[in-house]
N, C-alpha and C positions, 0 to 999 in steps of 0.2 A: 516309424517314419513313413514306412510304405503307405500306412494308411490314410495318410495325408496328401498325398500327391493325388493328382489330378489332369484329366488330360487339358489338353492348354482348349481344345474345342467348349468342352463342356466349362471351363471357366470361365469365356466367354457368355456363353448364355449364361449361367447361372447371375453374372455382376449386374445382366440387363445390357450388354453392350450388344449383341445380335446372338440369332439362332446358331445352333451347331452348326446347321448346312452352309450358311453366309460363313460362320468363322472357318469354316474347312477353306471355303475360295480364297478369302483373306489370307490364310496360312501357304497356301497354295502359289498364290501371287508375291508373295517376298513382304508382303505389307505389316506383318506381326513380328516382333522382337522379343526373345525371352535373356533379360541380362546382358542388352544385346546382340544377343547375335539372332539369326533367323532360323528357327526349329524345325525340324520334317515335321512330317502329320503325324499324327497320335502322342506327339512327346508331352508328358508329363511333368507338371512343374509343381512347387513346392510351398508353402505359406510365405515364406520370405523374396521368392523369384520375384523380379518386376517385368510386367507384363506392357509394351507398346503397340500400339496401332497405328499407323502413318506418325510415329513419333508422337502421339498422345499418349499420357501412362493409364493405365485403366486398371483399377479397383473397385473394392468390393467398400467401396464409401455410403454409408447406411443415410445420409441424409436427403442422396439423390436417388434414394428407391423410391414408389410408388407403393402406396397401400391404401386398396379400395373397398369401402362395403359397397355393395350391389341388389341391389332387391330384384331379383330373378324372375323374368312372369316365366307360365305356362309355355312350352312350347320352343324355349330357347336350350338348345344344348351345349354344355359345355365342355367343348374342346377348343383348341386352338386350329389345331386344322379347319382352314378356312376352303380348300380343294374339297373336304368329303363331305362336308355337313353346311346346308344352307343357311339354317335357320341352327349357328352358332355364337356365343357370348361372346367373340373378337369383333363379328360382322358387327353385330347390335348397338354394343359400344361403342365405336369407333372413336377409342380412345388414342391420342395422337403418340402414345411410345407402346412401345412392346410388351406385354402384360399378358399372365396367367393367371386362370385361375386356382386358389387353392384346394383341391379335393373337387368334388359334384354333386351337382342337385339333376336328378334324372329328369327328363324330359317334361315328363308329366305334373313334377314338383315343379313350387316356387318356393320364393322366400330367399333368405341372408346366403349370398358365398363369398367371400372376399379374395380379393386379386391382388397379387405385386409382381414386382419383378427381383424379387430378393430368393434366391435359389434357397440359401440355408431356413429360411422362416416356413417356406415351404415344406422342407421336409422335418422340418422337427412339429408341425401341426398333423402333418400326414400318418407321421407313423403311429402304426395300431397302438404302443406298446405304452405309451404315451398318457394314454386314458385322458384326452381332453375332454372337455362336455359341450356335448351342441343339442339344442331343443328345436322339440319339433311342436307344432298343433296340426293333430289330423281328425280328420272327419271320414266316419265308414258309415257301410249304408244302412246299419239296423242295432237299437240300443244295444249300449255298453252294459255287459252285465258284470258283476262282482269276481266272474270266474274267468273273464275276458280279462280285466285287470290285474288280478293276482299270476294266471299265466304269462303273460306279457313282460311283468315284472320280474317275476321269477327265474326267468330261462327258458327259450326255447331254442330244439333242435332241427337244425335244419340240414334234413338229410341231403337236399341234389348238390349243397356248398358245404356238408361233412361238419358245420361248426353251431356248434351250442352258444346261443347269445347270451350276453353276459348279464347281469339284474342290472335293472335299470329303473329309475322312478316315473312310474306312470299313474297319473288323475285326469280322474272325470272332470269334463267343462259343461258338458249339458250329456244330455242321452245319448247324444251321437257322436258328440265329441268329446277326444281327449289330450294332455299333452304328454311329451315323452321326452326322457334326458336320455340320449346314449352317451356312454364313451368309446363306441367301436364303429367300424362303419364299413359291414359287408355288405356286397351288391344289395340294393335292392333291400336292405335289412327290414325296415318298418313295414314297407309292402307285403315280403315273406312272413311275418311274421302275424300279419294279421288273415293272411290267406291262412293257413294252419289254421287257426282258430277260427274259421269258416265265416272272415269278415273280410269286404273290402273298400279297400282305401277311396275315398269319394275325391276329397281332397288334401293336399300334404305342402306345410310351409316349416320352414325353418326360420325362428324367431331371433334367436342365440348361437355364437360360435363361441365358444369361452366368455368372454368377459364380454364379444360387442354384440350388439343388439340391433334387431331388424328398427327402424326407426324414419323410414323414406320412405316416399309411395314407391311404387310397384313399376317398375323400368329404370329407377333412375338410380344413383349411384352418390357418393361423397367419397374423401377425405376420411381416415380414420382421422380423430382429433389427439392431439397429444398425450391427455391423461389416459385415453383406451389405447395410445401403442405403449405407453410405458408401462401399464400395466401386465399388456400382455406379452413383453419380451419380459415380466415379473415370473408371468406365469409360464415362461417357455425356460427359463432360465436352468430347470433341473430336465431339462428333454435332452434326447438324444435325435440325432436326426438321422443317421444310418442306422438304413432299414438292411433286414433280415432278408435273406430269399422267400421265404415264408411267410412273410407280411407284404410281401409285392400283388401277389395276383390279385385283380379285379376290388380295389376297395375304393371305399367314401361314396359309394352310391348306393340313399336312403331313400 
């Protein structure tokens, strides 16, 4: 049971109803009810607790979540910290409710990342252990040879992050370019991986996140449509979404 509880802050953000910081003041102010009555800070509550805000009940109601594909240019980084980073994925969109996004596309990459405000969808995508599939197409700056692609595929080790990448399906699209399915996603993975094999990355888009598909021009954003959410709360259905200590540091940036 313990492992079900949760502190009332972080339930807050996770349902989309505001950030930790905001639900700290909320809680602070008398304005939050747990079963009625009014909880200190850090108190943790339970899947059956009912959860109030100025006398609003607030849940984790999946039909008022957000879920967005995003076609990412060049240049935008994704964090939500809008204080540290100029040129970040909240500013750009300026999307009118509160929205993260899932995992990262490093500065330099573009292509597919999807956003919501559904805390649990987040993390049962995020975790390593998961083995989802996201496709890349990248362009490096001098032909692909036969021993570039059989490495690549095979496993490499990457000493400064201690971790051996997993096999993964990689094909040639012309001489210079190729595509790549991962299911893991350490810093930097595709990048490191082609520096090793004394090639580098020109360009790098992400096409595919499991099931949805890059399919927008390049800034703009939709609506998953119905048959891609129901498929992939299909395909999320055997995840787990508590993560390890182990699987915390530094990942989903390719």
């Amino acid at each position: 049971m313990e492992e079900q509880l949760k502190r009332i802050n972080k339930f807050l953000s996770e349902v989309g109803h505001c950030s930790r910081r905001e639900a700290d003041r909320l809680i602070d102010a008398g304005r939050v009810t747990i079963n009625g009555a009014i909880p200190e800070m850090g108190t943790k509550i339970a899947p059956n607790d009912v959860v109030h805000v100025d006398g609003v009940e607030i849940g984790p109601k999946k039909e008022d979540f957000v879920y967005l594909a995003f076609n990412k240019p060049v240049g935008i980084v994704c964090t939500t910290d809008t204080r540290v980073e100029k040129d970040n994925i909240i500013d750009f969109l300026k999307y009118p409710k509160r929205i993260f996004p899932i995992g990262r596309l490093d500065k330099p990459s573009e292509g597919l990342i999807l956003l919501t405000d559904d805390g649990d969808i987040v993390n049962k995508i995020l975790r390593a252990s998961n083995n989802h599939e996201k496709e890349y197409i990248v362009t490096v700056d001098k032909p692909i040879s036969q021993t570039f692609l059989s490495r690549m595929s095979s496993g490499i080790h990457l000493e400064d992050l201690g971790k051996t990448t997993k096999e993964c399906l990689v094909k040639r699209i012309n001489s210079n370019t190729f595509s790549i399915i991962l299911t893991q996603g350490l810093n930097r993975q595709i990048r490191r991986m082609c520096e090793y094999l004394t090639y580098e990355v020109e360009t790098l888009k992400r096409v595919r996140i499991m099931n949805v598909k890059l399919d927008i021009p390049i800034g703009k954003y939709r609506d998953l449509r119905k048959d891609e959410f129901n498929k992939l709360n299909k395909l999320l259905s055997n995840s787990t979404k508590e993560f390890k200590a182990k699987e915390r540091p530094r990942i989903k940036r390719s």
